[in-house]
C-alpha positions, 0 to 999 in steps of 0.5 A, spaced: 248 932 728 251 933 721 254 939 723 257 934 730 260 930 725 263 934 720 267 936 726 268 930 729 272 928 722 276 936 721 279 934 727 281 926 725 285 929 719 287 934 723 291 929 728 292 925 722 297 932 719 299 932 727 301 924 727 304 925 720 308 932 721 311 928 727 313 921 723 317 926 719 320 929 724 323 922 727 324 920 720 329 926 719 332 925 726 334 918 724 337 920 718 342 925 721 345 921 725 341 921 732 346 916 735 350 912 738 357 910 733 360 904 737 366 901 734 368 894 737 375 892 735 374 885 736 378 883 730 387 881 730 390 883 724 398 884 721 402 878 723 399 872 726 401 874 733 397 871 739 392 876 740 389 879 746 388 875 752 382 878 754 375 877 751 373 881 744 372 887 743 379 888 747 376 895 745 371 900 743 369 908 742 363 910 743 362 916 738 355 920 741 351 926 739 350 931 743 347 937 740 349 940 733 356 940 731 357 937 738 360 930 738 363 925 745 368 920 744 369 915 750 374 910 748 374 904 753 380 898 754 375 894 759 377 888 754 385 888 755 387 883 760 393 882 764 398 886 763 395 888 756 396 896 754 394 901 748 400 906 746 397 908 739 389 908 738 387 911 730 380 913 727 378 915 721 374 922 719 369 924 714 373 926 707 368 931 705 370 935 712 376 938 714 379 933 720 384 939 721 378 944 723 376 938 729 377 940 736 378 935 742 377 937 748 379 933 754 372 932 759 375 926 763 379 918 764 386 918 762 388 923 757 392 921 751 398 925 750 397 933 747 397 935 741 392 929 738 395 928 731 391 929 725 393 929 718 388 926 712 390 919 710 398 919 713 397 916 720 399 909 719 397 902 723 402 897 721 402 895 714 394 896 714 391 903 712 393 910 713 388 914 717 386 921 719 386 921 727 391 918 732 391 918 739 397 916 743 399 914 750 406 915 753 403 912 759 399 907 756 392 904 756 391 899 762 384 894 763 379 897 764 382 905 763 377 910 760 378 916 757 373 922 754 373 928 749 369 933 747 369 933 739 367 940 736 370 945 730 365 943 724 358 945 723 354 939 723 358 934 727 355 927 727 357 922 729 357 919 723 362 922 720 367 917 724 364 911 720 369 911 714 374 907 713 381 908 712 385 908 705 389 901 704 395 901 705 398 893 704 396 888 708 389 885 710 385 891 708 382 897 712 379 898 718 374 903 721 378 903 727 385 900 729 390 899 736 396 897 737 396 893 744 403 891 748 406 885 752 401 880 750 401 874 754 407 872 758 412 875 754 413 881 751 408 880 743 404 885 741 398 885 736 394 890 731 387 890 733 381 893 728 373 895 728 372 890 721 368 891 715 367 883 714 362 882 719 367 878 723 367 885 728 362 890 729 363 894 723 361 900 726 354 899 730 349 905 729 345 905 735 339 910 738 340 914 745 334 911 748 332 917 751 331 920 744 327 914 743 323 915 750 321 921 749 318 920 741 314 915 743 312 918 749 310 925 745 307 920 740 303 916 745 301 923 748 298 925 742 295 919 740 291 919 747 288 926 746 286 926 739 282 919 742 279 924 748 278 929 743 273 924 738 269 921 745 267 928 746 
């Protein structure tokens, strides 16, 4: 009876040195960035111009992990309206990286024009920040365009490395993201747009592939079974 006992504990503290091992590895996963970025650029600023006539975020990207060193970027219009469009789209890039190194790879969507230009702090948005990365559009952004690319070039990519914000340049302060959007309303105005950092827009919203999430809470449902099965016997 002792000797049942006795392993009946060595294999609760086995399942014990399971469960935490993995919790650890969840834990570490989170903190490299296994999620979605989302920058919703909900936010007018420059001139006080009448802004987009359709319902905020007007835009947004998607940056995505996919594996190590693999990140997917999907820039939607679907909040542009009318006769709205996009010709000039900027992001930001992590400074202790070289953005230079950075490769785009059209996957689908209506592609930007070629090359997509990179260039530390030197891409301006009006008057309000100087970015790293500019996508442009001789043929525009309409409602509801999409486009996607396949980001590479850097060992340990996240997509975390796109939540910086760009360097002040004058004007309202500085933004994760910005766009130019054209022929607002019936004449022909023009407004800047940008992912905030005032919590007025989103700011940059982290968010876990729910895939990732399913399938750490199904292996540790799993674990938790077997070790219950394990103690009844």
């Amino acid at each position: 009876m002792y000797k049942n006992n006795q392993n009946v504990e060595i294999r609760r503290s086995q399942m014990k040195k399971v469960i935490l091992i993995s919790l650890i590895l969840v834990l570490g996963l989170a903190a490299n960035g296994w999620a979605d970025l989302i920058l919703p650029l909900d936010t007018q600023f420059g001139d006080p111009l009448p802004p987009p006539g359709g319902t905020p975020p007007w835009l947004t990207a998607t940056f995505t992990d996919v594996t190590p060193g693999t990140v997917t970027l999907k820039l939607d219009a679907a909040g542009l309206y009318g006769n709205e469009k996009v010709g000039e789209w900027s992001f930001n890039f992590n400074p202790g990286k070289d953005e230079t190194s950075l490769i785009f790879t059209y996957v689908s969507g209506k592609a930007a024009d070629t090359p997509i230009e990179i260039d530390e702090d030197k891409l301006k948005a009006d008057g309000d920040g100087w970015y790293d990365i500019m996508f442009e559009w001789t043929g525009y952004l309409y409602d509801n365009d999409q486009v996607v690319y396949t980001i590479t070039g850097i060992a340990g990519l996240t997509a975390a490395d796109f939540k910086f914000f760009s360097k002040p340049g004058g004007g309202e302060g500085t933004y994760l993201s910005a766009a130019h959007v054209q022929s607002i309303g019936t004449g022909s105005t023009s407004a800047w747009i940008g992912a905030d950092n005032t919590g007025n827009g989103g700011g940059g919203q982290e968010v876990p592939e729910p895939s990732t999430l399913l399938l750490i809470g199904t292996g540790l449902l799993g674990l938790g079974l077997y070790g219950r099965g394990k103690f009844r016997k």
